[in-house]
Every structure is written in C-alpha cells, then in structure tokens.
N, C-alpha and C positions, 0 to 999 in steps of 0.2 A: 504494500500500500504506500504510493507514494502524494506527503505534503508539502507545498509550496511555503517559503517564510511568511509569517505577517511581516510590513510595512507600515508605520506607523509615519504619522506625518514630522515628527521630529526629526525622525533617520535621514528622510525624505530630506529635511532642510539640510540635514547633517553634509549629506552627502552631494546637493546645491550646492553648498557653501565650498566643499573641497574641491566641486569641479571648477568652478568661478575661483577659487585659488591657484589651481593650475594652470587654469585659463591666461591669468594674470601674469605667472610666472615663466610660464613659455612664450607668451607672446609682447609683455611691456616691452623685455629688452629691443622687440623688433622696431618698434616705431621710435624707441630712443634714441637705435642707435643710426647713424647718418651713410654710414657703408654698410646697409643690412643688402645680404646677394639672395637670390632664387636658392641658391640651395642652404642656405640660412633661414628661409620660410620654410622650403621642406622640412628640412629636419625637426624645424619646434612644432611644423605640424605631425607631422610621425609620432614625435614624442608624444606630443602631448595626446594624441587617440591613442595611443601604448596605453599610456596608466592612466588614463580617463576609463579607455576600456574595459582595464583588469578591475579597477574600482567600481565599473559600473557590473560587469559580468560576478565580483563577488560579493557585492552589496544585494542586488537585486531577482538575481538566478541563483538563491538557494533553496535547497531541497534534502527533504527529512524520507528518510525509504525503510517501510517495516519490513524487513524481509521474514524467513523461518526462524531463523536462527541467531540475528544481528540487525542491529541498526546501524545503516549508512548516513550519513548528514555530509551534504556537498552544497561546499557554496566557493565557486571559483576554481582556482590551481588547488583548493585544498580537498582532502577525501578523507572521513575516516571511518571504519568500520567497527564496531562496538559489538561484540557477541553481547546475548542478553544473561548471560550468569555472570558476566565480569559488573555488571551496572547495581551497585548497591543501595543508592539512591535519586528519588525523584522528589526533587522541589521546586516551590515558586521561589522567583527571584528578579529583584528592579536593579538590581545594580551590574549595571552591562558596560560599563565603564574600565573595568577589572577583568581579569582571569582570559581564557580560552573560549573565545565566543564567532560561533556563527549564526551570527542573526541580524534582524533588520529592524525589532522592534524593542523597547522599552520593558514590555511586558512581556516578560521571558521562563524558559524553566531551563534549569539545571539540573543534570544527567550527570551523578558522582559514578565514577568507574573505575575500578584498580588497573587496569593499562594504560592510565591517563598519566602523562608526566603533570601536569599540574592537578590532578585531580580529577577532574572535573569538565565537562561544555557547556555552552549555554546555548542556549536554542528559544525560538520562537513560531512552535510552528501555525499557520492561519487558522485551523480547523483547532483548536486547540484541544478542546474539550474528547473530540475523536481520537485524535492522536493520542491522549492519556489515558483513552479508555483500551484502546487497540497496546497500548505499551504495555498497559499492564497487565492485560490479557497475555501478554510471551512475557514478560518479566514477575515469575513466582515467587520468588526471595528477596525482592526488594520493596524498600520503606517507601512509598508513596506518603509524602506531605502536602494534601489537600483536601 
C-alpha cells in the first residue's frame, strides 16, 4: 500500500522561500557582474535547476510503501527500508526541525527502529489515520502512542 506525504502550507512556504534563495544566488551575481558570457548564464542556469530540482523532487515526491514485511519511505536520492520487527515505536511528533526526517508537513509521526543510526524517522504521511491503522496491523510488538 503505497502513501503520498502530506504538505502543509508552511513547508510549502519553506521550500518558496529556499527556491527564491537560490534563485537569488545563482542569478544576482549575473546582472552584477558587467562581463557576464552565455556560458556564465548556462551554467547558473544548470545549477540552479540541479538543486532546485533535487529540492523540489525530495521535498515534494515523497512516498511511504506498506509492503509484507517492511516499510519503504522514499523521498528523493534517499530510500530506506524498515522491516516491521526492527520498529519498536510509533508516535506523534511536531518537532520536525531535528532528527532524520522525510516529510513535508509539521504534523508528523515518528517510527523508532533499532537499524536506525539516529534512532529514529519522521514521516508525514497524507492518509494518516490509514496508514497507522494499516502499520499497525504488520507491526505486532510495537508501542503505538495514540
């Protein structure tokens, strides 16, 4: 079963705001500088669709996947795959500022796991309510806090 991230409008501006900073920073120096060449626009345009992109493809294309045996969460270049007896705990969590996080929204859960180097991910997924029912339907040993 696979769910889409929520989106929340803060992210939204979050990640406004970082494109409009890049924006900024790839392209001010062009119009400052008085010898800007054709292939000095290329390139800050390259650039800047590089990591505009990778920001946009892992801010906005992520995805939570129930499989048999494991949980997938992919958002961008990252992938990780979570067997469901390594995951010991399931809680809410607003503090998405910190830790190992793919997700898009404020209003978030946290999935504690022993293969985790930090612990821990945080996730958001839109269907929420489904997704924690469906989780804890294959996760038999672990603490749901909700």
């Amino acid at each position: 079963m696979k769910f889409r991230s929520h989106i929340d409008r803060f992210f939204g501006m979050v990640i406004t705001t970082s494109l409009a900073t890049l924006g900024v920073v790839f392209f001010l120096p062009l119009f400052l500088d008085s010898e800007t060449t054709l292939l000095d626009i290329i390139i800050s345009i390259a650039l800047f669709l590089a990591c505009g992109g990778v920001m946009v493809w892992s801010s906005f294309f992520v995805t939570y996947e129930l499989h048999s045996d494991y949980l997938i969460v992919k958002g961008g270049v990252l992938k990780i795959r979570i067997p469901y007896e390594e995951i010991t705990k399931v809680a809410p969590t607003r503090n998405v500022f910190t830790g190992y996080k793919v997700l898009a929204s404020k209003d978030a859960i946290e999935i504690f796991y022993t293969s985790s180097l930090l612990g821990s991910v945080k996730i958001s997924p839109a269907k929420r309510d489904l997704f924690l029912s469906e989780l804890k339907a294959r996760c038999h040993s672990s603490s749901f806090k909700f």
